[in-house]
One Martini backbone bead per residue (centre of mass of N, CA, C, O) as a GRO file, in nm:
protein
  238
    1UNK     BB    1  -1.698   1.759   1.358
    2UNK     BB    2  -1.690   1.469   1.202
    3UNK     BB    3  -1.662   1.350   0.882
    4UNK     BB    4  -1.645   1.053   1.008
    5UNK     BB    5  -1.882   0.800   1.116
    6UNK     BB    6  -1.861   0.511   1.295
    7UNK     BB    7  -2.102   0.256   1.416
    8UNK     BB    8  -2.102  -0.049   1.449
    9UNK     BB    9  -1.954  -0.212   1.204
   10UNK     BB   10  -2.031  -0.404   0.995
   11UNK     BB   11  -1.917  -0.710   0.787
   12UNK     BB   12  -2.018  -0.971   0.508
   13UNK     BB   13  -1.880  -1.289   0.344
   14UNK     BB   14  -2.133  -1.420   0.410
   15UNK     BB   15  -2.040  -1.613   0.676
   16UNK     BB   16  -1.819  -1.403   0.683
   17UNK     BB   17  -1.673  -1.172   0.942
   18UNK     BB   18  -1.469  -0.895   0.812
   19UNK     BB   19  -1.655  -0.649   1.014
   20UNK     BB   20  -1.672  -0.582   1.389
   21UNK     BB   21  -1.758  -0.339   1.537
   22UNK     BB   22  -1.678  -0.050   1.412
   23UNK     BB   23  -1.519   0.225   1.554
   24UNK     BB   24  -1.523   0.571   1.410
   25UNK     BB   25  -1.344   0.847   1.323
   26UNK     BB   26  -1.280   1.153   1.115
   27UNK     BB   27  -1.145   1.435   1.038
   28UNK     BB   28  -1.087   1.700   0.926
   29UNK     BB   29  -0.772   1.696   0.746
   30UNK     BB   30  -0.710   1.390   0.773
   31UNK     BB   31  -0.428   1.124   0.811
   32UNK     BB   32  -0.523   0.775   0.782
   33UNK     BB   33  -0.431   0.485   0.862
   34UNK     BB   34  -0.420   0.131   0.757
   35UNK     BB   35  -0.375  -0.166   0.933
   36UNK     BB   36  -0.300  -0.509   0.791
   37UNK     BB   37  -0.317  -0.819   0.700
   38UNK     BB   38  -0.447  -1.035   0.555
   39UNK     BB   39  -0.794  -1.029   0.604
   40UNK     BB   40  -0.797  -0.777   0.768
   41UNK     BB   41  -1.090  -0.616   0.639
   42UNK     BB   42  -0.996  -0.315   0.484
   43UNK     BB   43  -1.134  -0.336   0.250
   44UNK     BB   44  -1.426  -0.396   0.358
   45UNK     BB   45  -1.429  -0.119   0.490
   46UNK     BB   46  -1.391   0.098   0.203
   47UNK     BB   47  -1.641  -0.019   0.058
   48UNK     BB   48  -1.867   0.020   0.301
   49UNK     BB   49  -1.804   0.359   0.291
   50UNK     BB   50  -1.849   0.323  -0.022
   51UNK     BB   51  -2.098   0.136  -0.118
   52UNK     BB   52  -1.959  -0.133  -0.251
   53UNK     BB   53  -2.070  -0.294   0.052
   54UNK     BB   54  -2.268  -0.432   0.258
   55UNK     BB   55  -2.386  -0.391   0.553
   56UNK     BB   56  -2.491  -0.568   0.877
   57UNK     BB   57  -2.414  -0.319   1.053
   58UNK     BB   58  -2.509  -0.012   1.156
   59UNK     BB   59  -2.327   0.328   1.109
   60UNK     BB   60  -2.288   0.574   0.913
   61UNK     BB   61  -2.158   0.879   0.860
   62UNK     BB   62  -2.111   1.193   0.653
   63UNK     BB   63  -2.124   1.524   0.798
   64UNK     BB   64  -2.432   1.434   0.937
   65UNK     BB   65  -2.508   1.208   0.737
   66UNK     BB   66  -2.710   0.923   0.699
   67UNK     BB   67  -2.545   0.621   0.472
   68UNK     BB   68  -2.573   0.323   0.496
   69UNK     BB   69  -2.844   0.304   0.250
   70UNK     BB   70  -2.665   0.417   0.028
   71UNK     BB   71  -2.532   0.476  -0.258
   72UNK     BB   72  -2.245   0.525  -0.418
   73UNK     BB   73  -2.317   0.763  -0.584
   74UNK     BB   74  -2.411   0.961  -0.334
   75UNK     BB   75  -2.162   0.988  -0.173
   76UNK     BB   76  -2.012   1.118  -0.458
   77UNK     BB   77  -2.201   1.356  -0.418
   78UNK     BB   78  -2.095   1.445  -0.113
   79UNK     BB   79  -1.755   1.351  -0.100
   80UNK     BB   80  -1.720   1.056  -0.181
   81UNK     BB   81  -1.389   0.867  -0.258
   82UNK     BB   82  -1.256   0.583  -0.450
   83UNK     BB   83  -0.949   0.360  -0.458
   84UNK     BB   84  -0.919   0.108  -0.503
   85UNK     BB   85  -0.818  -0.204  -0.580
   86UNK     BB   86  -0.667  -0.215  -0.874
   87UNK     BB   87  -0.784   0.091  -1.005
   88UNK     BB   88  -1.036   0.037  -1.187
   89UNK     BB   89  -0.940   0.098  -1.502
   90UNK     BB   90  -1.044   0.126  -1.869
   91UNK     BB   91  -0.831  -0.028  -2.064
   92UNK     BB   92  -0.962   0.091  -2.326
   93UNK     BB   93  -0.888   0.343  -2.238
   94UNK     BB   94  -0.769   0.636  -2.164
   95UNK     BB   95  -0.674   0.877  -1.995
   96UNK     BB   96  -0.862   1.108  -2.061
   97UNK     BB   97  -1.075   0.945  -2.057
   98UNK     BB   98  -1.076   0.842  -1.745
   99UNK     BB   99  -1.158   1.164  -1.657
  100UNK     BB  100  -1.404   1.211  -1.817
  101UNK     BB  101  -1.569   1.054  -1.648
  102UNK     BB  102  -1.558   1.224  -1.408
  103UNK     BB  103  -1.599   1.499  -1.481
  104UNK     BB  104  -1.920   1.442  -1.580
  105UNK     BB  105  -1.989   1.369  -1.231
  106UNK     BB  106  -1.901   1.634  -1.104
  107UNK     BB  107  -1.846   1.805  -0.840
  108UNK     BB  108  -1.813   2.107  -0.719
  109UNK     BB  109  -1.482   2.247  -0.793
  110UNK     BB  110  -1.107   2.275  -0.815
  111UNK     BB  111  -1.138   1.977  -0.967
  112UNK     BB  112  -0.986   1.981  -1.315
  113UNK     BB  113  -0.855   1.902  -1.594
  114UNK     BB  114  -0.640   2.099  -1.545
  115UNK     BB  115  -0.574   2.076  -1.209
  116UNK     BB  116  -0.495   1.755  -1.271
  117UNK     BB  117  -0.266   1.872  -1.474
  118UNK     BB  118  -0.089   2.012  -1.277
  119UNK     BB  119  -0.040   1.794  -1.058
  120UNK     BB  120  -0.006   1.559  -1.277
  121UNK     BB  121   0.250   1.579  -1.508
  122UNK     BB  122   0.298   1.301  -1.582
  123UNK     BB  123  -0.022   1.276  -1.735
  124UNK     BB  124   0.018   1.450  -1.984
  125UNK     BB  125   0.215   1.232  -2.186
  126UNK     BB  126  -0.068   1.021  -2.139
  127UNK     BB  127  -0.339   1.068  -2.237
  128UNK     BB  128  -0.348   0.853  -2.499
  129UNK     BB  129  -0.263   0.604  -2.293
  130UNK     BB  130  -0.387   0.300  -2.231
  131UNK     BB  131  -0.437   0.174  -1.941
  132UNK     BB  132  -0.275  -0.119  -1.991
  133UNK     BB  133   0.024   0.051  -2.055
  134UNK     BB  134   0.065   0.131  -1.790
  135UNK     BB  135   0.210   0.141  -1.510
  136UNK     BB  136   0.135   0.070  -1.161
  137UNK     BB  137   0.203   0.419  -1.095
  138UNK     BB  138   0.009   0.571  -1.323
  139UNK     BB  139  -0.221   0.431  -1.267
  140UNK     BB  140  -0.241   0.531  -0.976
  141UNK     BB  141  -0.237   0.851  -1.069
  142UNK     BB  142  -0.526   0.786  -1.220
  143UNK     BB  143  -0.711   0.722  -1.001
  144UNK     BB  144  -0.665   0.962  -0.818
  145UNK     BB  145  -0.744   1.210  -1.027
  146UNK     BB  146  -1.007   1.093  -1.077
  147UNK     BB  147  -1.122   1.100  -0.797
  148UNK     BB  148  -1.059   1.412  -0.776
  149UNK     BB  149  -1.297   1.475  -0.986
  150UNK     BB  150  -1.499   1.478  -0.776
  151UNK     BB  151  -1.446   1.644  -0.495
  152UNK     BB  152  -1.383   1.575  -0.261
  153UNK     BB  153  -1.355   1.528   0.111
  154UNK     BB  154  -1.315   1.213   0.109
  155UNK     BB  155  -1.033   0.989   0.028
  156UNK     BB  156  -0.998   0.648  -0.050
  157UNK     BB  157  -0.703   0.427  -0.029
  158UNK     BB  158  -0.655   0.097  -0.167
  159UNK     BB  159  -0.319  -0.005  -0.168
  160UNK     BB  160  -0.111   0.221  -0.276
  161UNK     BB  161   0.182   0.017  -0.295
  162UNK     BB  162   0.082  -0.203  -0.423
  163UNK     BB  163   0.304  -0.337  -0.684
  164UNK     BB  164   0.519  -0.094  -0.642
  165UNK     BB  165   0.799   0.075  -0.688
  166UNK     BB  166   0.970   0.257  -0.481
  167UNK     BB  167   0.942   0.512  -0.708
  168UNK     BB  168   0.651   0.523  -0.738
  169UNK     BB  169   0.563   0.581  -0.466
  170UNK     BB  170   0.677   0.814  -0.434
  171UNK     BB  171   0.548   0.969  -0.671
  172UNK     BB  172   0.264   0.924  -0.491
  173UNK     BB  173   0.358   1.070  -0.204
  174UNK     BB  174   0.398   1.325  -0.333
  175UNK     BB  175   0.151   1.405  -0.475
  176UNK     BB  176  -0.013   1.414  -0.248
  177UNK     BB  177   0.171   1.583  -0.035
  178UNK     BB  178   0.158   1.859  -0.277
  179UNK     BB  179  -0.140   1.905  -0.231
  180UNK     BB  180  -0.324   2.232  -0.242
  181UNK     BB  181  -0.531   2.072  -0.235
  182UNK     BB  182  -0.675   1.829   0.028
  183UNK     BB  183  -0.795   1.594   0.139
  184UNK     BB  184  -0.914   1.355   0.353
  185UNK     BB  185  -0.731   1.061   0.455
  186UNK     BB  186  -0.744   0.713   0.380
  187UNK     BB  187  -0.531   0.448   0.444
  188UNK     BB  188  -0.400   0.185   0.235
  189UNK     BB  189  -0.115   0.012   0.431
  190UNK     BB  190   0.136  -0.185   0.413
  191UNK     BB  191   0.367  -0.001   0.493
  192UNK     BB  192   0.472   0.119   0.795
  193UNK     BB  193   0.646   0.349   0.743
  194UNK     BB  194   0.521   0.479   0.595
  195UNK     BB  195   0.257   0.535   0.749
  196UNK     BB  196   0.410   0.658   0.983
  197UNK     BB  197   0.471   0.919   0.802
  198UNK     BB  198   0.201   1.037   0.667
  199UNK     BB  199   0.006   1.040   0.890
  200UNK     BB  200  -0.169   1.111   1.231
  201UNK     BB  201  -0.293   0.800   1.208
  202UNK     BB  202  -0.329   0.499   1.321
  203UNK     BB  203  -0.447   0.168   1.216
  204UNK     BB  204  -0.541  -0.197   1.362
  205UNK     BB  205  -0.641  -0.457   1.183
  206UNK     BB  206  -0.798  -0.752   1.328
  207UNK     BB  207  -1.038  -0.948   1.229
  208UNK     BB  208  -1.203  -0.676   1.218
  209UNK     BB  209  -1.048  -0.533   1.482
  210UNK     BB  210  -0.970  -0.326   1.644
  211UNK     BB  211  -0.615  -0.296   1.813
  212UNK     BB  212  -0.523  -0.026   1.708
  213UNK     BB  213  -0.484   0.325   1.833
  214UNK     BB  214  -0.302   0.620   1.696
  215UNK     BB  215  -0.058   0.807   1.719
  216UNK     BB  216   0.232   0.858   1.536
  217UNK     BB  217   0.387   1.007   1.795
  218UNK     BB  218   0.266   0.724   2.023
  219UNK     BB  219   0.395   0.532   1.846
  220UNK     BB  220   0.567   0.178   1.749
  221UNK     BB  221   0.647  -0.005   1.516
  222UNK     BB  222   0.622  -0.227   1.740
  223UNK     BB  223   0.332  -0.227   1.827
  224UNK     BB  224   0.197  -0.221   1.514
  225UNK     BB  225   0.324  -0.518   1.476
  226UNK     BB  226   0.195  -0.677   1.734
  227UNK     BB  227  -0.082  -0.531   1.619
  228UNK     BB  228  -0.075  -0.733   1.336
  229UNK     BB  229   0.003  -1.029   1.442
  230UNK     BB  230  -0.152  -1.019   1.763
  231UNK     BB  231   0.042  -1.025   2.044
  232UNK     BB  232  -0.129  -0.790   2.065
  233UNK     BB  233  -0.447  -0.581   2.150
  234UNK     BB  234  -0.433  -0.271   2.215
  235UNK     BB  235  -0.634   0.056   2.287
  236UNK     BB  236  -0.498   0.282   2.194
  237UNK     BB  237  -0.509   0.583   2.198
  238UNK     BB  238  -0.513   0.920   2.040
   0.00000   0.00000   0.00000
């Protein structure tokens, strides 16, 4: 069974129509890329599966109960957690009080304030320190750490790179990767080499809609860049 599915979602601000009759699935364990230019839907489509944005239609399903009408609070007591764009952490808190924040309505499971501080060595030295004083890579992996304490089973990470240097990248998905625990993944990614690498599964969004879809072991580059671009639109299996 699908730990995440999709059915015809749309979504819309305003009069204009961000997301399109979505079909998806994303299985457990898995790590799915979403690729798109700016506006083509990608971020509105993680708010709208976390609950941070009303759907216009369709359905979303997760772990096999329907969540469509579901508040956000609600999901991420199911295991669903959103590491926003621009990681919207608490300016004037520190690193500490920012996880503590999650931890203290955190579903059951292993992930407490002592495993995401052994997870994440580079936040011991910054406890103290107001994330507004972060720079940008630490900032990331302090709103990571925060979503992991809440125990996902699904965790969606938007612009994962975005804003950060190549060294803060490496960094963060250093740290990703090298989790002995880690959830289910969609991340949203602008590097397309990045996303082909650490993926097993890319989607690509155009105007609010799949137009390509596969696995990155049998898609290239050269075709996730134009159906990227529109240049071409087709919906390749996975």
């Amino acid at each position: 069974m699908s730990l995440l599915r999709l059915e015809s979602l749309s979504a819309r601000h305003g009069l204009l129509t961000a997301v399109q009759n979505i079909d998806l699935e994303v299985a457990e364990g898995e790590t799915l890329a979403l690729v798109g230019a700016n506006g083509a839907g990608k971020s509105t489509l993680l708010r709208t599966i976390a609950g941070a944005h009303p759907p216009a239609g369709g359905r979303i399903a997760f772990a096999g109960t329907d969540i469509t009408g579901g508040p956000a609070h609600q999901r991420v007591g199911l295991g669903l957690a959103l590491v926003p764009e621009g990681r919207r952490l608490f300016p004037a808190m520190t690193v500490a009080e920012n996880l503590a924040v999650a931890a203290r309505r955190a579903r059951p499971g292993e992930w407490t304030l002592s495993s995401v501080y052994d997870a994440f060595p580079a936040l011991g030295p910054l406890r103290d320190r107001r994330a507004s004083a972060l720079s940008g890579g630490q900032q990331q992996l302090t709103a990571i750490a925060r979503a992991l304490l809440t125990n996902p089973r699904l965790l969606l990470i938007d612009e994962v790179s975005l804003g950060l240097s190549p060294a803060a990248v490496d960094t963060v998905y250093d740290t990703l990767t090298g989790l002995a625990s880690r959830p289910t993944l969609v991340l949203v990614e602008q590097d397309l080499n990045r996303a082909l690498t650490v993926a097993g599964r890319v989607i690509c969004l155009l105007e609010g809609r799949i137009v390509l879809a596969a696995g990155t072991a049998d898609v290239t580059r050269e075709q996730v860049t134009e159906a990227y671009f529109g240049l071409r639109s087709p919906k390749a299996g996975a």
